[in-house]
C-alpha positions as CSV (number, residue, x, y, z in Angstrom):
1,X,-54.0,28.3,101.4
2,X,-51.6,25.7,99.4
3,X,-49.0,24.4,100.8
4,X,-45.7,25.4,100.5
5,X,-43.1,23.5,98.9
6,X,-40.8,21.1,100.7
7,X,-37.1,22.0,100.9
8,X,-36.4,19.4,98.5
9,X,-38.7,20.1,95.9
10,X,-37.3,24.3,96.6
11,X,-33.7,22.9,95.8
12,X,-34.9,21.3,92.4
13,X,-37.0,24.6,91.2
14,X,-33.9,26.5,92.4
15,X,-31.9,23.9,90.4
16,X,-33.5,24.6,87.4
17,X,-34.0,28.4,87.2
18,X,-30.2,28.1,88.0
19,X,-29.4,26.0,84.8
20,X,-31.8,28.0,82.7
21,X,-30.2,31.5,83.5
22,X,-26.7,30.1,82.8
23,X,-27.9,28.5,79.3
24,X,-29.4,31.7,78.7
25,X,-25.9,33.3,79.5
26,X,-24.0,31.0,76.9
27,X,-26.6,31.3,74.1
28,X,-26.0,35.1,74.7
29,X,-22.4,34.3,74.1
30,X,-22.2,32.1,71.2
31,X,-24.9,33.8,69.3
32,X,-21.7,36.1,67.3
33,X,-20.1,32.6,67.0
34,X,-22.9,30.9,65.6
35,X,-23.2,33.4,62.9
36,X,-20.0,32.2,61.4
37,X,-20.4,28.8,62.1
38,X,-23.5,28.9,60.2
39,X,-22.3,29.8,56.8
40,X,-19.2,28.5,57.1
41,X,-20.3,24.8,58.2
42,X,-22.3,25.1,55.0
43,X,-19.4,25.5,53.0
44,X,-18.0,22.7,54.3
45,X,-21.2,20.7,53.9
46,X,-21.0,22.0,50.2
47,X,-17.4,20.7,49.7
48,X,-17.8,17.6,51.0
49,X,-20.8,16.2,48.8
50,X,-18.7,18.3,45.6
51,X,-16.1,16.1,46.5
52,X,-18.2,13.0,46.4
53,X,-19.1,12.2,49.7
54,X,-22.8,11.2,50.5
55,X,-24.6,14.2,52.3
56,X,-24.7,12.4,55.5
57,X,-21.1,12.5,55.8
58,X,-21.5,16.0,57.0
59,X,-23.1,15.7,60.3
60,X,-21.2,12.2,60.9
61,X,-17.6,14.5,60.7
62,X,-19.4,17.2,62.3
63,X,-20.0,14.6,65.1
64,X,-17.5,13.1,65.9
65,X,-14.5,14.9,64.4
66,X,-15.5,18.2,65.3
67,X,-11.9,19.7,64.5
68,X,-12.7,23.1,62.1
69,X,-9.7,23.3,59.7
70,X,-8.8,19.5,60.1
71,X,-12.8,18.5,59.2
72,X,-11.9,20.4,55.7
73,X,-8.9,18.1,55.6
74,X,-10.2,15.5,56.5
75,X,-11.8,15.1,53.1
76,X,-9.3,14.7,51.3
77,X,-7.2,12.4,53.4
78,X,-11.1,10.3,53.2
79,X,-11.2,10.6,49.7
80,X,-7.3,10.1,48.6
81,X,-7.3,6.6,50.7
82,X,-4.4,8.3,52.8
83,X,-3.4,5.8,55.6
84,X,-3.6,6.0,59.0
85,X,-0.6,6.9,60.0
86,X,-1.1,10.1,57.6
87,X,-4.3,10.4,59.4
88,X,-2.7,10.8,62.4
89,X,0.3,12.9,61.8
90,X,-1.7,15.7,60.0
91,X,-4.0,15.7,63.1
92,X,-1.2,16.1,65.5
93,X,-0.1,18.9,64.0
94,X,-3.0,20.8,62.7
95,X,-4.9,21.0,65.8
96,X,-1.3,21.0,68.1
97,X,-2.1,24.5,69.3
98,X,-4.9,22.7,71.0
99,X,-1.8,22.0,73.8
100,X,-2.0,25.6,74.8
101,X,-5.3,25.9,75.0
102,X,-5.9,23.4,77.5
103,X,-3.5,25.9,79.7
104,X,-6.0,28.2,80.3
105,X,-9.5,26.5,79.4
106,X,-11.9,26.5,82.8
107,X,-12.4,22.7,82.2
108,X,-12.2,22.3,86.2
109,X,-15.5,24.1,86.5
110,X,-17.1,21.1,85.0
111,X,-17.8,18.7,87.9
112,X,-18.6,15.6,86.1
113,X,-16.3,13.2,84.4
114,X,-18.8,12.5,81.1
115,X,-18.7,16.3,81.0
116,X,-15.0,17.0,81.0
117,X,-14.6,14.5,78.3
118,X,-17.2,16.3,76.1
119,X,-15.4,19.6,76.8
120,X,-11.8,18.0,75.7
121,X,-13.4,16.7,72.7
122,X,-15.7,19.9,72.0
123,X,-12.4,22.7,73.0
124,X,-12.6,24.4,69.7
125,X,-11.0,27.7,68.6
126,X,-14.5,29.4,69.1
127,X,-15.2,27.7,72.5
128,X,-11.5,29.0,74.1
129,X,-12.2,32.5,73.0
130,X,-15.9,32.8,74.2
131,X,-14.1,31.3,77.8
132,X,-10.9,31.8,78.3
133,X,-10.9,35.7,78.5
134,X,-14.1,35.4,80.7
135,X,-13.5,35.7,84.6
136,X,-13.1,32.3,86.3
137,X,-15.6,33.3,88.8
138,X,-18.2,34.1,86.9
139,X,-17.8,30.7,84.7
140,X,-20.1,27.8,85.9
141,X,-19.8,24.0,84.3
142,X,-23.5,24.3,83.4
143,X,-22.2,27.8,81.1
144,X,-19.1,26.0,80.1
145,X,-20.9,23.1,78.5
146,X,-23.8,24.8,77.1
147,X,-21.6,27.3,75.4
148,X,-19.6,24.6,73.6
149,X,-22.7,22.2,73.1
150,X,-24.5,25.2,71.2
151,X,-20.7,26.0,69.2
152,X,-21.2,22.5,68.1
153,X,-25.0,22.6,67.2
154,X,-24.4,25.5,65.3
155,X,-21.7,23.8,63.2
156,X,-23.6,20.2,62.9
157,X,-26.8,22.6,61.0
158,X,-24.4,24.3,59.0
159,X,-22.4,21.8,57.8
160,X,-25.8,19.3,57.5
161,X,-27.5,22.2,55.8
162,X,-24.8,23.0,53.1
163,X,-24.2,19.0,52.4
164,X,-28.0,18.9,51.3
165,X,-28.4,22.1,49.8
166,X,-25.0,21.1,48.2
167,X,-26.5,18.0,47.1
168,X,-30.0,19.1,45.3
169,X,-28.7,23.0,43.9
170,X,-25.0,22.0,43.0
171,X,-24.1,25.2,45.2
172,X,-20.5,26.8,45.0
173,X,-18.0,27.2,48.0
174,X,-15.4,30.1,46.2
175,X,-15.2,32.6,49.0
176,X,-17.0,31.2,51.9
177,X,-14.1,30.0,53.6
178,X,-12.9,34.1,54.4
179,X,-16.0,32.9,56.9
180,X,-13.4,32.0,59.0
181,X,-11.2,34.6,58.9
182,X,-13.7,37.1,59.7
183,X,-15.1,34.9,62.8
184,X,-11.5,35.2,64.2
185,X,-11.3,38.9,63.5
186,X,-14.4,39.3,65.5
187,X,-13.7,37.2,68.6
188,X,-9.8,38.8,68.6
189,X,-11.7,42.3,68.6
190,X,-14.3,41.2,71.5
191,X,-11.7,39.5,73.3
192,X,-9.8,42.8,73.7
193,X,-12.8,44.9,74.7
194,X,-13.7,42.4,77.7
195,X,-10.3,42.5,78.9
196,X,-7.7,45.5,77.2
197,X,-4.2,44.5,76.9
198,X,-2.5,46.2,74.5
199,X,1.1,44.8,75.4
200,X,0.1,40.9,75.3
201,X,-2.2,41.9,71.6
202,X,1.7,43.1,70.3
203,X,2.7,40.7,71.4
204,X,0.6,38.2,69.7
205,X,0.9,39.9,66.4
206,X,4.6,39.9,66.7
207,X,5.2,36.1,67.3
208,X,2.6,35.4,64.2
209,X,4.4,37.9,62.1
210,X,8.0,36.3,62.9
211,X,6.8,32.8,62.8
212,X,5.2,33.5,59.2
213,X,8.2,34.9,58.0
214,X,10.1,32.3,59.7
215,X,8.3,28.9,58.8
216,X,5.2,29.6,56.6
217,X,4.3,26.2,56.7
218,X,4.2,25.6,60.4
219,X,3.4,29.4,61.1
220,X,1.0,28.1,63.6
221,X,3.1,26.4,65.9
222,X,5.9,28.2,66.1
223,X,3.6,30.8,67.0
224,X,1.9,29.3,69.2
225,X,5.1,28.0,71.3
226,X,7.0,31.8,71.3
227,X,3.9,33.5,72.1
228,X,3.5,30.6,75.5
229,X,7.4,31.7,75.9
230,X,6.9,35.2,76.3
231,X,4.3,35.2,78.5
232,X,5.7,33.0,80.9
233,X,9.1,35.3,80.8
234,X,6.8,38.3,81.2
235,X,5.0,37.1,84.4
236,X,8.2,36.1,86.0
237,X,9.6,39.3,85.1
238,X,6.4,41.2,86.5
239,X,6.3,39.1,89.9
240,X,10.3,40.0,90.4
241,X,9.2,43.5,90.3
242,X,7.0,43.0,93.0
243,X,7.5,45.4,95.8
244,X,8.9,43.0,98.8
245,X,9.8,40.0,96.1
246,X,13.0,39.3,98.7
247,X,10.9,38.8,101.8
248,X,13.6,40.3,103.6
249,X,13.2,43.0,106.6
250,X,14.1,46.3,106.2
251,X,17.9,47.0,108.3
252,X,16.7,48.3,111.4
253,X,13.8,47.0,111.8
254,X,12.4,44.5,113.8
255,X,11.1,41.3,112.9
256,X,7.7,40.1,113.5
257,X,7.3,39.7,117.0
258,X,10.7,40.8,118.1
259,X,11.9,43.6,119.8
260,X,12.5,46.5,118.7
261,X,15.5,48.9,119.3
262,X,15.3,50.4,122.4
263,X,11.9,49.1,123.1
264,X,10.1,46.7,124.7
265,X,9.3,43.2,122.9
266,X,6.0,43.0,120.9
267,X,3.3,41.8,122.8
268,X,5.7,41.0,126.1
269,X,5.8,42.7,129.6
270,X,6.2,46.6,129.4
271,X,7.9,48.4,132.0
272,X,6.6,48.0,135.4
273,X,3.0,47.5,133.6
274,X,1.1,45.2,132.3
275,X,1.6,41.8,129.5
276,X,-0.2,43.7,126.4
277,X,-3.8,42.2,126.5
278,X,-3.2,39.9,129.1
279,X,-4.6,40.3,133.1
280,X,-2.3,41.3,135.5
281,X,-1.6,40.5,138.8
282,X,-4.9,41.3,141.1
283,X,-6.8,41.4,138.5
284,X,-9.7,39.6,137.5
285,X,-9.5,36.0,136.0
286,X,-8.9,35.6,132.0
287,X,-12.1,35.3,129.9
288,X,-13.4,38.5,132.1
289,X,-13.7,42.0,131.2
290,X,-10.8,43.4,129.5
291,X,-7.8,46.0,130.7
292,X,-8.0,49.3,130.3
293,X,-5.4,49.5,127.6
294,X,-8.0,47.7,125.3
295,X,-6.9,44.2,124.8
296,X,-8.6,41.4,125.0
297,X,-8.0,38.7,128.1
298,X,-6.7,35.4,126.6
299,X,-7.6,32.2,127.9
């Protein structure tokens, strides 16, 4: 007969099964998210060497910018020498809503420092929708990570394989960018199966509606910031509601512990009987059997 495995080496192929079941859980995930990513990194690859960009200049922004919308602007600001400070501002407020996010992203499931760094830096629009409406117990840091390194691989061939095809066939990018669009639609329509809430989806629609008719130009962050607003009124609205909000005892009745009217205090000496679960006198020693009213004898 072979011998069987030691503990340690029963921890590592538990390890590993482990890891493998929860990267099989987030390919399951992102594989509707890569499908947009796919064609609509290649437009971006497309646009970039159109706008006169080497090819490898896709997966270098995929890389390290990483940023959706603000990758598309990026080439511009690249290519119309803007300064820094430009740079910088645009950023700030293109990917603000990225504020909120962090709100509700399971980051603390990631147990490692290097690994919470990578999920700030890889928190995409994609990534908070595949997690944030997922229960928190059933996320893991292994799923967490995988889900937004695969978001990210998806988008670096995309965006590598429209620069080069962009490159050697001259492709167009007219209408590839509704891509986007129709990812969003998608993930809005799978959020709200996993977890139905029609009241918060009104919601939503009504502070993009008003902020759109409001500001077009920073439609997104006003949005954004009434949308936080109203939920946080609405759950301190729903927790006032709460039967027994106050904390207070009902008139009449006794507190916890006390006596009640007319009758004899919880848990003290009854009427020529007995102290409720403790021995009385005569009777056999604490940590014994117990009375015959059922209580347990205290030390």
């Amino acid at each position: 007969m072979s011998a069987s495995p030691e503990p340690a080496e029963r921890g590592a192929v538990d390890l590993r099964a482990y890891r493998r079941r929860e990267i099989g859980l987030a390919v399951r995930d992102t594989l509707g998210a890569g499908m947009g990513y796919l064609p609509l990194g290649a437009a971006f690859g497309v646009l970039l060497v159109n706008s006169g960009l080497a090819w490898w200049w896709a997966p270098v922004f995929s890389v390290l910018i990483y940023a959706g919308s603000m990758e598309f602007l990026a080439i511009g600001l690249v290519t119309g020498g803007a300064g820094l400070a430009q740079v910088a501002a645009t950023t700030f407020f293109v990917n603000f809503r990225h504020v909120f996010y962090g709100l509700s992203f399971p980051l603390r499931v990631i147990r490692s420092g290097l690994g919470r760094l990578y999920g700030v830096h890889a928190l995409t629009d994609e990534a908070y929708a595949l997690l944030a409406t997922k229960p928190r117990q059933g996320l893991t840091g292994t799923r967490v990570l995988a889900t937004q390194i695969l978001c990210q691989l998806y988008w670096v061939t995309g965006s590598t394989a429209g620069a080069l095809l962009g490159a050697g066939l001259g492709l167009d990018v007219e209408g590839l960018g509704f891509a986007l669009t129709a990812l969003f639609v998608v993930l809005t329509i799978d959020a709200y199966r996993a977890a139905p809430d029609l009241p918060t989806l009104l919601i939503a629609l009504a502070c993009a509606g008003l902020a759109l008719a409001a500001a077009p130009g920073g439609m997104l962050v006003l949005a954004l910031t009434g949308f936080v607003v109203v939920l946080a009124a609405r759950v301190v609205v729903s927790r006032r509601r709460r039967p027994g909000h106050l904390g207070g005892a009902d008139d009449g009745a006794a507190p916890s512990g006390g006596t009640p009217s007319g009758g004899a205090p919880s848990g003290g000496i009854r009427s020529g009987g007995a102290r409720s679960g403790g021995a009385r006198s005569g009777d056999a020693p604490s940590g014994e059997s117990p009375d015959e009213t059922g209580g347990d004898t205290r030390a």
